[in-house]
C-alpha positions as CSV (number, residue, x, y, z in Angstrom):
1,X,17.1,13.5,22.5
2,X,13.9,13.9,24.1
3,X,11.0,12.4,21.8
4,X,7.2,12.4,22.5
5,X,4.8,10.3,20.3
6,X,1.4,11.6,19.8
7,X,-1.1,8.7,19.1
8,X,-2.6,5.3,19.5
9,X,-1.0,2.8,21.7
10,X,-2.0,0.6,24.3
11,X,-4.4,-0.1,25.9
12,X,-5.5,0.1,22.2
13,X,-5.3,-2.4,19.8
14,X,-4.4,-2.8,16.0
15,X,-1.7,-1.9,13.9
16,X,-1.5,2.0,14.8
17,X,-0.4,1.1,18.2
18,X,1.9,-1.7,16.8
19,X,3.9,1.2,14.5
20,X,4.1,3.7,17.4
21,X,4.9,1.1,20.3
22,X,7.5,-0.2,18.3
23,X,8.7,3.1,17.1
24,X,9.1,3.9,20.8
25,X,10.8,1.1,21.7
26,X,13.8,1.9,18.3
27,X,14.1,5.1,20.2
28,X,14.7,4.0,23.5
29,X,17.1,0.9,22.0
30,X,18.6,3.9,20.3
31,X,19.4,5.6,23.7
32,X,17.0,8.5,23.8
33,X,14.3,9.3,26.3
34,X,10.7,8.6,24.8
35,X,7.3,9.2,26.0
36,X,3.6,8.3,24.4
37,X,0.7,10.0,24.3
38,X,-2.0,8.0,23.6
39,X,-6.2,8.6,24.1
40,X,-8.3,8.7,26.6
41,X,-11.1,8.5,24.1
42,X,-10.1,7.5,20.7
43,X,-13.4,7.2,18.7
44,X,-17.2,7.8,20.5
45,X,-18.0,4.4,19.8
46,X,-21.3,5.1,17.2
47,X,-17.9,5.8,15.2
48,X,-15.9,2.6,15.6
49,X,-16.9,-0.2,13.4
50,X,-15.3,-2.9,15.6
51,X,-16.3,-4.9,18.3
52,X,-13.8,-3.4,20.7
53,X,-11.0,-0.6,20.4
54,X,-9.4,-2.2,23.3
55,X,-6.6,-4.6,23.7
56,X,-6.9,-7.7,26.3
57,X,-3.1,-8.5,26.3
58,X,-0.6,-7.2,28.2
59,X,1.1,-3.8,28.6
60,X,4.1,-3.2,26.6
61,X,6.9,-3.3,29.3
62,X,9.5,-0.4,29.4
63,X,7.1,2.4,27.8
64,X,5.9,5.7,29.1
65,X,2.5,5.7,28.4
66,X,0.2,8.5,29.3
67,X,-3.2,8.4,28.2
68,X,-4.4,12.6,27.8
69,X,-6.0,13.0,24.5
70,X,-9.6,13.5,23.9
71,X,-10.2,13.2,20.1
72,X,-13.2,15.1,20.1
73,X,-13.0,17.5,23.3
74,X,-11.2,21.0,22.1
75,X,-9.9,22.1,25.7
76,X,-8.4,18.8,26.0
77,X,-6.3,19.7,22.9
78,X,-5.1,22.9,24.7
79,X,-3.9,21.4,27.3
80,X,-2.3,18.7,26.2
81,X,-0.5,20.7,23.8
82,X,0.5,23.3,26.8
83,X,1.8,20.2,28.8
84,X,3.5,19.2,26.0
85,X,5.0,22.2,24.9
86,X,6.5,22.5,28.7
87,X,8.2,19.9,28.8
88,X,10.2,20.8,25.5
89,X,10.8,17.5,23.6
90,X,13.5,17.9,20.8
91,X,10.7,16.4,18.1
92,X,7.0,15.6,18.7
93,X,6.2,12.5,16.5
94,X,2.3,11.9,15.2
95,X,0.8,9.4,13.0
96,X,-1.4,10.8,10.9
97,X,-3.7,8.2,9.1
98,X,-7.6,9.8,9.2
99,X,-8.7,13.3,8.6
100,X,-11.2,12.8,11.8
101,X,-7.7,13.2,13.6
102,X,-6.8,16.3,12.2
103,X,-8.0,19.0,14.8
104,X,-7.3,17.3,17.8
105,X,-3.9,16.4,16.5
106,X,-3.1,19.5,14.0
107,X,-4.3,22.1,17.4
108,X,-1.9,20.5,19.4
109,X,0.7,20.9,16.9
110,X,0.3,24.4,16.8
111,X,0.1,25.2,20.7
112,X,3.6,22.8,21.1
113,X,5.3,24.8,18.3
114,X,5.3,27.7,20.4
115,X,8.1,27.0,22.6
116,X,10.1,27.5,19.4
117,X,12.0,24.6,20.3
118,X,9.6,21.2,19.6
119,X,10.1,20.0,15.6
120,X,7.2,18.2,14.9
121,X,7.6,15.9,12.4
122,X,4.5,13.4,10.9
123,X,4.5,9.9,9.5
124,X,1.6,9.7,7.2
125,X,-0.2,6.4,6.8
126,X,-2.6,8.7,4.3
127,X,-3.6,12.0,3.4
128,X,-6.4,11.4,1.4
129,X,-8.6,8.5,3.2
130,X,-10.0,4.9,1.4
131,X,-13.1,6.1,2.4
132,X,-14.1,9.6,1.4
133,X,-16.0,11.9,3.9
134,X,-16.9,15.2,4.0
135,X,-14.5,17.7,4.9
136,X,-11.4,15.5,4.6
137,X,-9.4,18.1,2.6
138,X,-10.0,21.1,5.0
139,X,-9.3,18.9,8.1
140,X,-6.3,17.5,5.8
141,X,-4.9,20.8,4.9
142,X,-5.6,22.5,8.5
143,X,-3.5,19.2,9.9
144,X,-0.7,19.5,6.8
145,X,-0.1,23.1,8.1
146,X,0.5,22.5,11.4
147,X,3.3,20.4,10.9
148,X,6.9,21.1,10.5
149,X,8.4,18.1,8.0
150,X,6.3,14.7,6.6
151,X,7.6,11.2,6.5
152,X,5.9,9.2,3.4
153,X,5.5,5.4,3.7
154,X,4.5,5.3,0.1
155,X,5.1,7.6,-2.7
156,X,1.6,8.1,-4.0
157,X,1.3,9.5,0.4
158,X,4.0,11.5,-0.9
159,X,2.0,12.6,-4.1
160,X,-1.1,13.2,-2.0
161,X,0.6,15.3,0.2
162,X,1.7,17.8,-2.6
163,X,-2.5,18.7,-3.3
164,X,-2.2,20.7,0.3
165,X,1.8,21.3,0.6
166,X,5.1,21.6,-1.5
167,X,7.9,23.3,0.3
168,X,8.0,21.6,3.8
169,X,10.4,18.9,4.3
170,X,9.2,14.9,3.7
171,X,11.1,12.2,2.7
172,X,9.4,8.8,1.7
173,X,10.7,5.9,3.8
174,X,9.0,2.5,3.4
175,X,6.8,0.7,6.1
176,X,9.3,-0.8,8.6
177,X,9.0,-4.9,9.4
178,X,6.5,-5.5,11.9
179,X,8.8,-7.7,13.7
180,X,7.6,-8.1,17.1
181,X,4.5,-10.9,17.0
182,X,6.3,-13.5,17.7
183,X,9.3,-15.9,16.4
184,X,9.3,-18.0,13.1
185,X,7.5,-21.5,14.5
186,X,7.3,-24.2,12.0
187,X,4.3,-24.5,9.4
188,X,3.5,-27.9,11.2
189,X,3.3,-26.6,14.4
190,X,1.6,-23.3,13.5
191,X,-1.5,-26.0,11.4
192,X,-1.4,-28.0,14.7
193,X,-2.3,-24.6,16.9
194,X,-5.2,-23.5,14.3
195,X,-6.7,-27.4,13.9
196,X,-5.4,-27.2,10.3
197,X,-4.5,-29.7,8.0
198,X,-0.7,-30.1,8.0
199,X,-0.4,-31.3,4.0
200,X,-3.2,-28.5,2.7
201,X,-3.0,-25.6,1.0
202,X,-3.5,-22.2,2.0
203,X,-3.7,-18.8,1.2
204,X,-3.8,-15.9,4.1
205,X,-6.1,-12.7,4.0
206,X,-5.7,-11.1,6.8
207,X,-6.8,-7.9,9.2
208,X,-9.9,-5.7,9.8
209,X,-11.7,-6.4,7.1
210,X,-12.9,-3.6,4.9
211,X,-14.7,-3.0,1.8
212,X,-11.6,-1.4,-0.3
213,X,-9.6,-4.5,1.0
214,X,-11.3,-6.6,-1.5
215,X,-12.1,-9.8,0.4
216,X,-14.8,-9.8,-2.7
217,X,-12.6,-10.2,-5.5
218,X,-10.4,-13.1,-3.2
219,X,-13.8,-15.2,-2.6
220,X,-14.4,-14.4,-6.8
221,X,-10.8,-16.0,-7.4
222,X,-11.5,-18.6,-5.1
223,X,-14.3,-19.8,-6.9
224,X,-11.8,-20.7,-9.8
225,X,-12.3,-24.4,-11.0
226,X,-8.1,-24.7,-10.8
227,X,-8.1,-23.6,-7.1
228,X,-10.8,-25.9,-6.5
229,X,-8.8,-29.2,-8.2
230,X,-5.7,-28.1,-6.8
231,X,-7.7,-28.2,-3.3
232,X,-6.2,-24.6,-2.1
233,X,-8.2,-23.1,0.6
234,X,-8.5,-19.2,2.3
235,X,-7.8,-18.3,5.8
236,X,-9.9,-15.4,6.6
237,X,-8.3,-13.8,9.8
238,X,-9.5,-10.6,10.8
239,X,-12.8,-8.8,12.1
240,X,-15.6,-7.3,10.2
241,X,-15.4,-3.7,10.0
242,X,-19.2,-3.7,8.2
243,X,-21.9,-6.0,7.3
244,X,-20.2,-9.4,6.8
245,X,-23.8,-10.7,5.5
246,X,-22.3,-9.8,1.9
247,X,-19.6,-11.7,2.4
248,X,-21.0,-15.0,3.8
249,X,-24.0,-14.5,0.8
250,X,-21.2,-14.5,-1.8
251,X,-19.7,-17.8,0.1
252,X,-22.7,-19.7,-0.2
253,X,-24.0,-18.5,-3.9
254,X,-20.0,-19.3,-5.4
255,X,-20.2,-22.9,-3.2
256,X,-17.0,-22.3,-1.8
257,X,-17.8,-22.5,2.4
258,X,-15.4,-25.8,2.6
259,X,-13.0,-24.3,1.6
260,X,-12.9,-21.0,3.5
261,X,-11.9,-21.1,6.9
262,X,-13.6,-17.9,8.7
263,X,-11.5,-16.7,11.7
264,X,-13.5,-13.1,12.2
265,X,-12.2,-12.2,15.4
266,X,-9.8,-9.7,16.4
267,X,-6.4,-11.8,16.2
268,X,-4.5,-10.7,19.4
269,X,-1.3,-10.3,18.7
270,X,0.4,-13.4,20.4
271,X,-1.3,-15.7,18.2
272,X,-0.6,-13.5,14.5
273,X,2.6,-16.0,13.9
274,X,0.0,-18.8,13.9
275,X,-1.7,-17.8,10.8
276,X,1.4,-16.3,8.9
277,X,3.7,-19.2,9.4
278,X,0.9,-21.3,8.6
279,X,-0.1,-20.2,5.1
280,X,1.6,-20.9,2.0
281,X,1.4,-17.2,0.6
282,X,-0.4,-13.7,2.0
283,X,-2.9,-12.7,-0.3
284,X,-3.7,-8.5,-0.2
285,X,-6.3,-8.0,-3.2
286,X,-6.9,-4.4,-2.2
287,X,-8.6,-2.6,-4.6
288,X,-7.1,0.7,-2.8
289,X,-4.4,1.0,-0.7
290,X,-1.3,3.6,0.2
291,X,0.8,0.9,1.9
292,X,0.3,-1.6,4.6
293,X,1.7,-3.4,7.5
294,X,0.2,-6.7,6.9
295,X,3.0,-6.7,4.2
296,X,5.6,-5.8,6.5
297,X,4.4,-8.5,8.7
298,X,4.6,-11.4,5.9
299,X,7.7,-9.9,5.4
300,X,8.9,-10.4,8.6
301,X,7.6,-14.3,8.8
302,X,9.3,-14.4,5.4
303,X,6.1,-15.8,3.5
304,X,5.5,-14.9,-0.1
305,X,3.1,-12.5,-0.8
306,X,0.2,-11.7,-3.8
307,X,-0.7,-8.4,-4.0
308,X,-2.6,-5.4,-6.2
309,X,-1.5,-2.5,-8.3
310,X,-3.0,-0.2,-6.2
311,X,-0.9,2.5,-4.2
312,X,2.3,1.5,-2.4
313,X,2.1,-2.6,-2.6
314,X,4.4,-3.0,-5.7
315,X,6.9,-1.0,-4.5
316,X,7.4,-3.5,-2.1
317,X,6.9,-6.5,-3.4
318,X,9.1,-7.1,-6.4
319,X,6.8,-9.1,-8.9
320,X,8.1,-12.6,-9.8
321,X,10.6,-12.2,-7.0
322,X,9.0,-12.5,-3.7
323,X,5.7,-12.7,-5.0
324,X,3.0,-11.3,-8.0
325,X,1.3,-8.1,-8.5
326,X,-1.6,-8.2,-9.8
327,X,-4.7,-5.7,-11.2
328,X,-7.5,-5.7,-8.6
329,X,-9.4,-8.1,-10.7
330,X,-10.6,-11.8,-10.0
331,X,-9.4,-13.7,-12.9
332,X,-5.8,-11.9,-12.4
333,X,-6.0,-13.1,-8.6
334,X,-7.1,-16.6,-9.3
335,X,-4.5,-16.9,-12.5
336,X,-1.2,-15.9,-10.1
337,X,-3.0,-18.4,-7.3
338,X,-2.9,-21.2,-9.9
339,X,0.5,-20.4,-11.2
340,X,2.1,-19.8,-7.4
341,X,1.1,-23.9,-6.9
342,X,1.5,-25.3,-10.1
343,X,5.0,-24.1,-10.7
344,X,5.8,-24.5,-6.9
345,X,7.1,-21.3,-6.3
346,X,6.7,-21.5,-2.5
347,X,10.6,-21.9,-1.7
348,X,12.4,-19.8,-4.4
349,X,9.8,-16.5,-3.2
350,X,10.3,-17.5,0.1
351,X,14.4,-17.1,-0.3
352,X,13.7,-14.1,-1.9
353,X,11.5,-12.5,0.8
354,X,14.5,-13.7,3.5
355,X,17.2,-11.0,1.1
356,X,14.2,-8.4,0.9
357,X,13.4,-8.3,4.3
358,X,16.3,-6.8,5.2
359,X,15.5,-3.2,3.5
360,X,13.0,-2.6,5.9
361,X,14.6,-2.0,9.4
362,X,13.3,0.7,11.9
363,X,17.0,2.3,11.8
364,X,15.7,3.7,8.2
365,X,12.7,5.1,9.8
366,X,14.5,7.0,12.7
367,X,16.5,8.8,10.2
368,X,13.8,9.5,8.1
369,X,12.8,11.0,10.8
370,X,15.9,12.9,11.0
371,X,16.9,15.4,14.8
């Protein structure tokens, strides 16, 4: 098949580009042709939080990359989707995950569905956004109506979806494994690389960090007398996507700073095996969430994994089995913490998370995906 993939991949960064890079590269190990289209301009920067939107590593070799869409520029949509619908791809993928995205991505839907032979199919990441704006559910529903079949990577997606739609095709297929930063080094060497030391204790929160992502209630649990005795400390990997002056104020007023180690910049992607093979256990106390792939990356480094009730996270992470779920609250948080150590659960999770892993391949997602 012919397969074009509308949406953000390199020379941007994060973990949009990881999904649809990788996607791209199933497809082509799968024997079809594939191309990307990715933006020229992404967000006008008074819009992007970050420090940068672009990556400083490498291309990703063997991909077709072409870099056409303006996300804000409506002539730009009509031609790409004209170009698009020319060159008559069996499905057009997108990756829908903000409803900023929606008329660039939903107009260019619409033009491409004209050559009555494109199926465009979407992976939703969200519907509904974390952060609430208005105007999400007309862009939402304008973007849901453009599109010919939905792929869910969690069922409350799936449930959100059903406020704007009920009769197209979807199908809810889990986050794939984010299996391509990097191979399984050992803990030791891993501490060595980040100047950590090799007997301690640590938990992982990692990623953009973002107010429903909960950093708060982790620093709250950290603060917990037991995780103090038992000398446990939090890596912090990830950049601020707002104010971190919250953050460092809570720090200093719970008197934990030794034991937090702050790594707030963007974590290229060659160096992401350093911190996951290097912490005892991921921690995700989001206190919203649809899924994520900073689970399907602990997954793949096959590290145990503490995470909320909140959205798609205990779907995936079997509690007592490869890890806890917990309610978005600190005292939950620091009471699983406390019992992960004390009962030294570390190798029985982490045998768990080995058997689990293996749901999650990107073979499921290309026939979700279906042709």
């Amino acid at each position: 098949m012919k397969i074009i993939i509308v949406g953000t991949a390199y020379p941007y960064r994060g973990g949009l580009s990881a999904f649809n890079e990788r996607l791209a590269y199933q497809y082509l190990h799968d024997g079809h042709e594939v191309e990307i289209y990715t933006f020229s301009l992404q967000y006008p920067s008074f819009l992007f939080p970050g420090k940068t939107q672009y990556s400083d590593e490498p291309a990703p070799e063997g991909l077709s990359i072409h870099r056409r869409v303006n996300s804000i520029n409506p002539f730009n949509w009509i031609g790409v989707g004209r170009e698009i619908a020319r060159k008559r791809p069996d499905i057009l993928i997108t990756k829908y995950w903000l409803p900023f995205m929606a008329p660039c991505l939903g107009t260019i839907e619409r033009i491409v569905r004209r050559n009555k032979h494109t199926r465009i199919v979407s992976i939703l990441d969200n519907v509904i956004p974390h952060e609430h704006r208005i105007g999400d559910k007309l862009f939402s529903r304008y973007f849901v109506r453009s599109t010919d079949a939905f792929v869910a990577m969690s069922r409350s997606v799936l449930n959100d979806l059903a406020l704007f739609d009920t009769q197209k095709p979807r199908r809810f297929c889990p986050h794939p494994l984010y299996d391509h930063y990097g191979d399984l080094m050992d803990k030791q060497e891993a501490r060595k690389l980040l100047s950590l030391d090799p007997d301690g204790r640590y938990i992982l929160f990692f990623g953009f960090i973002r107010s429903y992502k909960g950093l708060d209630l982790l620093l709250d649990a950290m603060a917990d007398m037991r995780l103090k005795e038992l000398n446990v400390k939090l890596i912090v990997a990830g950049e601020f996507y707002g104010d971190p002056k919250p953050y460092m104020e809570q720090i200093e007023r719970l008197d934990i700073a030794e034991r937090i180690v702050l790594c707030t910049d963007f974590i290229p992607d060659s160096k992401v095996n350093r911190y996951f093979r290097a912490c005892d256990i991921v921690a995700q106390p989001y206190k919203s969430a649809t899924q994520s792939g900073v689970t399907q990356i602990a997954f793949h480094f096959e590290k145990p994994m503490l995470v909320t009730n909140v959205g798609g996270l205990a779907e995936i992470v079997p509690d007592g089995v490869v890890g806890y779920v917990v309610e978005p609250v600190a005292t939950q948080i620091a009471d699983a913490l406390v019992r992960y150590y004390v009962e030294n659960k570390e190798e029985t999770f982490t045998t768990a998370v080995k058997e689990e892993k293996k749901k999650y391949s990107w073979d499921k997602m290309v026939e979700a995906i279906g042709g």
